[in-house]
Structure formats: structure tokens, C-alpha cells
C-alpha positions as CSV (number, residue, x, y, z in Angstrom):
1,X,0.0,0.0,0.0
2,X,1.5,3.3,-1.0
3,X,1.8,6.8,0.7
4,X,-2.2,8.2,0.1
5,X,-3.9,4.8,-0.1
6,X,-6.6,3.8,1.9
7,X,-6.5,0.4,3.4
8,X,-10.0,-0.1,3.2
9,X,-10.2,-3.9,2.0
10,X,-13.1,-2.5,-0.7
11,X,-10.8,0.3,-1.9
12,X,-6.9,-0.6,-1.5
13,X,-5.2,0.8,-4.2
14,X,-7.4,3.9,-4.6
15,X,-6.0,7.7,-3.7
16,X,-7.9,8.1,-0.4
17,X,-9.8,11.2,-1.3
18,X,-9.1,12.8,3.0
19,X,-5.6,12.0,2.6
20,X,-4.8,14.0,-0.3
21,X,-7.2,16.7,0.3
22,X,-5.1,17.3,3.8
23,X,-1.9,17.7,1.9
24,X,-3.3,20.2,-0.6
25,X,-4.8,22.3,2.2
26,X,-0.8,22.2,4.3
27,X,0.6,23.0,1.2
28,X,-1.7,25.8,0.1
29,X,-1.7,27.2,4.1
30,X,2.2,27.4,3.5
31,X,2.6,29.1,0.4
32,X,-0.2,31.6,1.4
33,X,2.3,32.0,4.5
34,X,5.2,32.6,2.3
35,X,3.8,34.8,-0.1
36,X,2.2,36.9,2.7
37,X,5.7,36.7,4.9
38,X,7.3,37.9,0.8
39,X,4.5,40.6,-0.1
40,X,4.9,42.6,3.6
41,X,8.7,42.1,3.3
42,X,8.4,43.6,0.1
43,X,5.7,46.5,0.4
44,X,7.3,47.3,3.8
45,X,11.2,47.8,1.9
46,X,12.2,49.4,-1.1
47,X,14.5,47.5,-3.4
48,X,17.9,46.5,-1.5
49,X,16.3,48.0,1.5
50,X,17.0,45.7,5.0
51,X,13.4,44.4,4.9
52,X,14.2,42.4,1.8
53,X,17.5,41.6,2.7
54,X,16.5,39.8,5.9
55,X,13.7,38.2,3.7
56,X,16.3,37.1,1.4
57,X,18.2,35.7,4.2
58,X,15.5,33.7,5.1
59,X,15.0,32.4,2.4
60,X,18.5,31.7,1.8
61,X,18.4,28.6,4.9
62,X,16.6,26.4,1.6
63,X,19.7,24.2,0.0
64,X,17.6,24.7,-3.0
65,X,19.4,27.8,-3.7
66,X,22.9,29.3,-3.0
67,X,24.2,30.9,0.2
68,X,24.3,34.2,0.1
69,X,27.6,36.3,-0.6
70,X,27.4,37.9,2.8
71,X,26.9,33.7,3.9
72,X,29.9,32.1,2.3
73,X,32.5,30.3,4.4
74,X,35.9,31.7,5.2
75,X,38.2,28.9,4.4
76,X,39.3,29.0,0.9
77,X,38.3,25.7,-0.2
78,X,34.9,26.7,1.6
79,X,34.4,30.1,-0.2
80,X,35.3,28.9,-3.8
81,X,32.8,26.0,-3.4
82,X,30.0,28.8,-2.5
83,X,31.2,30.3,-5.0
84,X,30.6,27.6,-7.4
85,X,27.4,26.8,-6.2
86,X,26.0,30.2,-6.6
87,X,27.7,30.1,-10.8
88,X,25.8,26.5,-10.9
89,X,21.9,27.8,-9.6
90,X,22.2,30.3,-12.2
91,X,23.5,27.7,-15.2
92,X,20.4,25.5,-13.9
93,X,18.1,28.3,-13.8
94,X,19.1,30.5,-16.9
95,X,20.9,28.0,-19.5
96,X,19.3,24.2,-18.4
97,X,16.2,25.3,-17.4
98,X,15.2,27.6,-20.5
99,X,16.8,24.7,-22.9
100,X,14.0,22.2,-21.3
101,X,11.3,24.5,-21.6
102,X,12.0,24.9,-25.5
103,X,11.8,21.1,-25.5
104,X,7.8,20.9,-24.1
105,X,6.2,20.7,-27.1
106,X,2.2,19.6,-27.7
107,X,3.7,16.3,-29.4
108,X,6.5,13.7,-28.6
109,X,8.5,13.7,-32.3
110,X,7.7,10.8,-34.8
111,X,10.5,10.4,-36.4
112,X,14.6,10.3,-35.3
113,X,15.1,13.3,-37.3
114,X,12.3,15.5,-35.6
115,X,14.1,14.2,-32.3
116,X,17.4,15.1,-33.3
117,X,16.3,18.9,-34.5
118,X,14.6,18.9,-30.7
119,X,17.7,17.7,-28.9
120,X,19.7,20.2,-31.2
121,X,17.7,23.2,-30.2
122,X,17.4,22.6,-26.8
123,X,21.4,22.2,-26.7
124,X,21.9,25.3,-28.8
125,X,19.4,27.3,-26.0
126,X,21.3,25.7,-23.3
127,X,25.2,26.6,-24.6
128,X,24.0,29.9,-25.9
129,X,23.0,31.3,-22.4
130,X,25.6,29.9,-21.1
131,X,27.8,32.2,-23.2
132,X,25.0,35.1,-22.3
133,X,25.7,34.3,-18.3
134,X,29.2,34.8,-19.5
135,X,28.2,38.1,-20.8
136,X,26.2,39.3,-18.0
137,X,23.1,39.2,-19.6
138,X,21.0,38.8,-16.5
139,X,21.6,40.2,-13.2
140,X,22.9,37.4,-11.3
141,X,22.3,37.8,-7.6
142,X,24.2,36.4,-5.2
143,X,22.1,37.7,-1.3
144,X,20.3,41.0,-0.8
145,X,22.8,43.5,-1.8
146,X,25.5,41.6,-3.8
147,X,25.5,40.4,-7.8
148,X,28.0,38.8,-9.4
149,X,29.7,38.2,-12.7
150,X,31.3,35.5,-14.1
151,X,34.8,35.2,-16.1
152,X,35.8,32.7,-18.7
153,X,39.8,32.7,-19.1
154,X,41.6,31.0,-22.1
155,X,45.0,29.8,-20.2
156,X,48.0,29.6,-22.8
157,X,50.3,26.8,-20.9
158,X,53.8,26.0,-22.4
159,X,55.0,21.7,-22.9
160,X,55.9,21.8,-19.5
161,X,52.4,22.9,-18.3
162,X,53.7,26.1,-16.7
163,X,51.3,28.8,-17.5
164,X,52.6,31.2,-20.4
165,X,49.9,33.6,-20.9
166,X,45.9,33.9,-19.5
167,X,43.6,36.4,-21.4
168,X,40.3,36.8,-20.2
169,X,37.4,35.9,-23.1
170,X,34.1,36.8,-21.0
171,X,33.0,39.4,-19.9
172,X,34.4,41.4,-22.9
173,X,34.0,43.0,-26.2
174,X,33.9,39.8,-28.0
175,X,30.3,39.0,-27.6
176,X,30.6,35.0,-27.5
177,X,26.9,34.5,-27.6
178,X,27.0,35.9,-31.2
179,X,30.7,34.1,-31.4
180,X,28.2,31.2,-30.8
181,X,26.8,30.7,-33.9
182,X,29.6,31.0,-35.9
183,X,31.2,28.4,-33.9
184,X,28.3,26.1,-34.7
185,X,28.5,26.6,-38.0
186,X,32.4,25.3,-38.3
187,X,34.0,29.2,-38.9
188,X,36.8,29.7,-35.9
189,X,38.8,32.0,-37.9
């Protein structure tokens, strides 16, 4: 018998109608307590006022999302792993995330090359914001009152490994999510 079926001996197997009804009204009691908790937060405090930034704190406890800056640990092996998990919420979010929702369409493809057009897209999407994270395309937050940016470095290492020269691609001039396209087209000249 599974989690939300009755063990009546006439029903077993069947959602127990009470069961499931009490879950829906918890849930919908907590997010009406979190979007009321969220709308005075907000309505009380302007935009990077305290207000939101304990909110944001709050909400910041959740391992669903990143610790905020002011949060990170001090050891260094501590602060560049906060670090990497605040870069890797905003690849899910901007680049995975946006490449599966281009992939939701009304019908499943019939054929292998249909499939192979969707997987294509939704790979395109995916490394094209990546290189439009790179850019700073969207505000990336990282707590109440801190954004960040990311770099992407090309490191030029001699035969011996030692580094010979490091010039930084992203954020720059070079606009890689253009640079994309070319790229998947076979031009790297």
C-alpha cells in the first residue's frame, strides 16, 4: 500500500480522497504564509532595503538555492565551493532550465530526425546562455545587496604545463553569444 492509499479492504489501491485533500490544504496554508511573509517584506522595503534583505536571508536557509555572498565560508576551499554553487543555480536556472522549456512541445517527435532537430535546439538554448551568463546578460544575484559576474579565461600553458599567458574571453568585447553561432557553424577564424 503506497503513501495516500486507503487500506480499506473495498478500496486498497485507490488515492484516499481525505488523505490527499489534507496535503493540498498544508501545502496551500504554507505558500499563502510565504507569499504573505514575501508581499509585507516587500511593500514594507524598497528595493535592496533591510526588509528584503532579511527576507532574502530567510529564504536563503533552503539548499535549493545558494548561500548568500554575505553567507559564504571563510576557508578558501569553503568560499570557492560557495562560489561555485552560486555560478551552478544560475546555469540551472538561466541555461538548463530555458533549454528544457523549449523542449515541451504539444507532441513527442515521430521520427529520429524530428528528435534530433529537438535535442539540437534545446542544446543550442542551453550553450547559448551559457555564453549570455558569461556576458552578464542577467543580473545574477548572489544575497540581498550583492551580484555577481562571471569570467571565462583561455590559459595559454607551455609543454611543460607552466602557464605562459591567460587572457580573459568573458565578460568582454567579443560578444561570445554571437561568437556562438559562428562556432556552430564550423567558422573559428
Amino acid at each position: 500500500m503506497g503513501e495516500g492509499h486507503c487500506a480499506s479492504p473495498d478500496i486498497v489501491g485507490r488515492p484516499c480522497i481525505a488523505f490527499t485533500k489534507a496535503r493540498a490544504r498544508i501545502a496551500f496554508t504554507k505558500a499563502r504564509k510565504l507569499r504573505r511573509l514575501f508581499t509585507s517584506a516587500a511593500t514594507l522595503a524598497p528595493q535592496g532595503a533591510p526588509g528584503r534583505l532579511l527576507l532574502f536571508r530567510l529564504l536563503m536557509t533552503d539548499s535549493t538555492i545558494p548561500r548568500a555572498y554575505e553567507q559564504w565560508r571563510t576557508t578558501p576551499i569553503d568560499r570557492a565551493e560557495d562560489a561555485a554553487y552560486t555560478f551552478g543555480y544560475h546555469l540551472m536556472q538561466h541555461c538548463r532550465s530555458e533549454a528544457l522549456k523549449a523542449t515541451a512541445p504539444a507532441s513527442l517527435p515521430t521520427t529520429a530526425e524530428e528528435f534530433q532537430a529537438e535535442v539540437a535546439a534545446a542544446v543550442d538554448k542551453a550553450l547559448h546562455n551559457v555564453m549570455d551568463l558569461l556576458e552578464g546578460f542577467w543580473q545574477a544575484h548572489a544575497g540581498g545587496g550583492h551580484t555577481v559576474e562571471y569570467t571565462l579565461s583561455v590559459c595559454v600553458k607551455d609543454a611543460n604545463r607552466a602557464p605562459v599567458e591567460r587572457i580573459d574571453i568573458s565578460p568582454s568585447l567579443l560578444d561570445l553569444p554571437i561568437g556562438y553561432w559562428k562556432w556552430k557553424e564550423g567558422k573559428f577564424r
